[in-house]
N, C-alpha and C positions, 0 to 999 in steps of 0.2 A: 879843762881841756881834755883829760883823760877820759875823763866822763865820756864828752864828745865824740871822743876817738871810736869808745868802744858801741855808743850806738849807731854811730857810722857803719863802724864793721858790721852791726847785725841787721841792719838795714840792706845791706850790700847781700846779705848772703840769706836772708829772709825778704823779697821784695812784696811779698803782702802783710807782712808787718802785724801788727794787730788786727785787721779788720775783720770786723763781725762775718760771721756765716749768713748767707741769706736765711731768710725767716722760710720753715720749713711751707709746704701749700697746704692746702683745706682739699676735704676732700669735695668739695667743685670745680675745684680750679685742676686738679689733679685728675676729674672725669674729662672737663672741656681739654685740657693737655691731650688728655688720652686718645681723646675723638678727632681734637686735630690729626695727632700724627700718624693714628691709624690711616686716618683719610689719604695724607699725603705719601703714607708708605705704599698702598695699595694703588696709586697713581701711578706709580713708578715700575710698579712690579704686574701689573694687570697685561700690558701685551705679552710677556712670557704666560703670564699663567692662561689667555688665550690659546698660545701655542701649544703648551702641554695639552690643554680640553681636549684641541681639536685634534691632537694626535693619537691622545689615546682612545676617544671614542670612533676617528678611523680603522684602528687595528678593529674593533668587534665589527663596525662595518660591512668593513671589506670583506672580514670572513664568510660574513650570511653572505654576500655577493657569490662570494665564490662558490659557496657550498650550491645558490641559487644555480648557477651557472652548471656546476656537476651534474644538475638534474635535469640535467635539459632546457634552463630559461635562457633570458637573453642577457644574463649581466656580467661574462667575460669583461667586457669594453669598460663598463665600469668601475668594476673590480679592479682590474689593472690599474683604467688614470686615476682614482681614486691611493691604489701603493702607491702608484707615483709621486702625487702629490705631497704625501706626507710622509716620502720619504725619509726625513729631517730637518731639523728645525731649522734651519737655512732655507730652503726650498719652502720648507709651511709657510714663511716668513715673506718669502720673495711672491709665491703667488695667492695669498693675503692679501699681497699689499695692492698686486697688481687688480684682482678682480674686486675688493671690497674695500680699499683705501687706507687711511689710515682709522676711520672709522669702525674698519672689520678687526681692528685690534684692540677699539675699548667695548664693544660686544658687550654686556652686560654691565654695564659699567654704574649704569642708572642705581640697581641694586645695592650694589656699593656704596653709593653716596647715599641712597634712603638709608639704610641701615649701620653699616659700620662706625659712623660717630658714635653710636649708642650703641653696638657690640665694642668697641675700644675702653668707651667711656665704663662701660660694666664691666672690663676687666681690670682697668688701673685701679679705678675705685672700687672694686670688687678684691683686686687685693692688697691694698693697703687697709680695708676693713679685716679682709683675712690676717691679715699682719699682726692688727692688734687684738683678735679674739685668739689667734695662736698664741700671739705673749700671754695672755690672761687665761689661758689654759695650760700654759706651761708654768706660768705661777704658781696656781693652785696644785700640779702633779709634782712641781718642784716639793711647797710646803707639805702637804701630804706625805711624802714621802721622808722629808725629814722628820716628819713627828711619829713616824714609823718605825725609824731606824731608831730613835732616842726610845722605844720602848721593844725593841727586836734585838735578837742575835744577830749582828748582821756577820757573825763569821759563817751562817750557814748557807747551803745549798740556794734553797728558796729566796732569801733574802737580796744573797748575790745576785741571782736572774731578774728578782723586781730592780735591783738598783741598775743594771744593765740598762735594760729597756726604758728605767724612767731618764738616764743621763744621753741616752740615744734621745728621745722626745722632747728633753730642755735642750736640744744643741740648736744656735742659731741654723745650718743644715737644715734640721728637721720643718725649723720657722717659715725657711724659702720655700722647701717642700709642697709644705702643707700649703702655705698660701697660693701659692703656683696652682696647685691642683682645684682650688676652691674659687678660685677668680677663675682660670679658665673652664670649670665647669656652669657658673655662672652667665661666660661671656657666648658660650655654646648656644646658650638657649636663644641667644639672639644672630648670632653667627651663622647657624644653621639654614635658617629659611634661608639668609642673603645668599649663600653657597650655592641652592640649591636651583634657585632664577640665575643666578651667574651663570653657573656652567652650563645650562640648559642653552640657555642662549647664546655662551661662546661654543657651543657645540652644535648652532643652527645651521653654517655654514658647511658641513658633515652630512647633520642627518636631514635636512633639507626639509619636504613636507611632509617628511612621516610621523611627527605628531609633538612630539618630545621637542620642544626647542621653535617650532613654530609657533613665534607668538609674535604680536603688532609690536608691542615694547616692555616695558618692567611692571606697570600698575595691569597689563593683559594676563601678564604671565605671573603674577602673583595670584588675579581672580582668578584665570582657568585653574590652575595648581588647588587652588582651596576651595573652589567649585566640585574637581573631576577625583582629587584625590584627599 
């Protein structure tokens, strides 16, 4: 009965009790992970990030307007409803909605879905590979460094500054670091083109047909792009 009592109690105050950890994922399941929830996160966040494009490729706009206008052309009128418009992101927001729907706020949106599964997917799994080539390089600078010190003074100058810098490079710290920096350098490579059809085309609605951003849809403006430039 005591027995009883007492795994009552820990039961009561431990409610997951024994149970196993999930089994950790492989790295496919941890790329597909990564592409889903890139996907779904960029879902969410794509009509602000329309609103930023088109506000801040207004500001340089408007200025050629203006500067046009100083010289004598005609684009006063434009110059202005164009400040106007984009006066802030309330107002971007409001006549977005009204002239282009809700359509004018997934604006490049095609891009996204062709690519970013597979720029997600190459960062998750891009760093959880960095993860374990970082531990196996901090291994190896760990043991190195102790079969160093077992044959070195380590009361000296020198010796101190290598143990410094190698106990700063074994710190888990350095492990996030480094992997952080290696997987998003990795996920860039694919992140980039998508970026660069997104904004063009969340910026269509700005720069209209002066060349940059007018395109029919995402497979136009990926050929024009890697035809022209």
């Amino acid at each position: 009965a005591p027995g009883r009592a007492s795994m009552g109690s820990e039961d009561a105050s431990d409610p997951a009790g024994d149970a196993p950890a999930p089994p950790a994922m492989s790295m496919p399941q941890l790329a597909v992970a990564g592409g889903v929830s890139g996907l779904v996160a960029r879902f969410a966040t794509h009509p602000f990030d329309t609103l930023k494009t088109q506000m801040q490729v207004a500001g340089a706009v408007g200025g050629g307007e203006v500067l046009s206008s100083a010289r004598g052309g005609p684009a006063s009128t434009s110059a202005a409803s164009s400040s106007a418009r984009y006066r802030g992101a309330l107002e971007t927001a409001r006549v977005l909605a009204r002239t282009e729907g809700l359509f004018g706020f997934y604006r490049g949106f095609g891009a996204v879905v062709a690519g970013i599964p597979f720029a997600s997917a190459a960062y998750f799994g891009g760093y959880e590979a960095a993860k374990r080539a970082t531990s196996a390089f901090q291994d190896v600078v760990s043991k190195t460094s102790s079969s160093k010190d077992a044959s070195e003074d380590v009361s000296s100058g020198t010796s101190f500054g290598l143990s410094y810098v190698v106990s700063s490079l074994t710190t888990p710290t350095a492990s996030y670091v480094l992997s952080g920096i290696l997987a998003q350098s990795l996920a860039s490579i694919a992140y980039t083109p998508i970026d660069v059809v997104k904004e063009r085309m969340q910026a269509s609605g700005v720069l209209g047909a002066r060349g940059a951003g007018a395109y029919k849809n995402v497979l136009d403006a990926f050929g024009t792009i890697r035809l022209r430039e």
